[in-house]
C-alpha positions as CSV (number, residue, x, y, z in Angstrom):
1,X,96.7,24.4,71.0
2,X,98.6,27.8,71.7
3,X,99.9,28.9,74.4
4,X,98.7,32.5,75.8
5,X,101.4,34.8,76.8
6,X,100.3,37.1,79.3
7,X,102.1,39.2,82.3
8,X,98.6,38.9,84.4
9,X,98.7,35.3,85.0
10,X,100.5,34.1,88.2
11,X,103.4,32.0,88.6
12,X,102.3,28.3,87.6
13,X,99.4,29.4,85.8
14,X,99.2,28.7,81.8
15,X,96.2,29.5,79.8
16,X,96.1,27.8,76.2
17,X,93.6,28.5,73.4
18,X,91.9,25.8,70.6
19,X,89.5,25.1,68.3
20,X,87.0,22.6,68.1
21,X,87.7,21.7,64.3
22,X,83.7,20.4,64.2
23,X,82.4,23.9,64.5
24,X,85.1,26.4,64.6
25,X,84.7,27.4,68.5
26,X,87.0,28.9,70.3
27,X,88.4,27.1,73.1
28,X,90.1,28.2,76.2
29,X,91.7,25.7,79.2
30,X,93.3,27.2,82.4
31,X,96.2,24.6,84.2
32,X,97.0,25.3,87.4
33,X,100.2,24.2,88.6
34,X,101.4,24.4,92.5
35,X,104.6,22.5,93.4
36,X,104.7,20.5,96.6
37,X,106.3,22.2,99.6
38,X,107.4,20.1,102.8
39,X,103.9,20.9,104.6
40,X,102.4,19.6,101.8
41,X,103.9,16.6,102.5
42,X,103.3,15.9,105.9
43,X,99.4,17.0,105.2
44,X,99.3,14.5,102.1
45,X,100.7,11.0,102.2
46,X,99.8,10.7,98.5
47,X,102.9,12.8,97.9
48,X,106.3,11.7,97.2
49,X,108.8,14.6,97.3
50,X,109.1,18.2,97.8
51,X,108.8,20.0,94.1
52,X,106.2,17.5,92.7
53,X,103.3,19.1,90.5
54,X,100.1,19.1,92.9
């Protein structure tokens, strides 16, 4: 997979591009990333520390 470089996206956002090798399609796959604030973790018991990938 590549990574897209683009000034557009928003912080913690990465777009990557593939190909599905059985037909030649072009792929695309969006990962969004938010790190934990300390709100988060009084919301969410599930979360360990302040920083950690939501």
């Amino acid at each position: 997979m590549e990574e897209h470089q683009c000034d557009k996206l928003p912080v913690g956002a990465y777009l990557y591009k593939g190909q599905l090798s059985s037909c030649g399609k072009t792929l695309w796959y969006l990962n969004l990333v938010r790190e934990a604030t300390e709100e988060d973790l009084e919301e969410n018991h599930y979360l360990d520390e302040v920083g950690e990938a939501i």
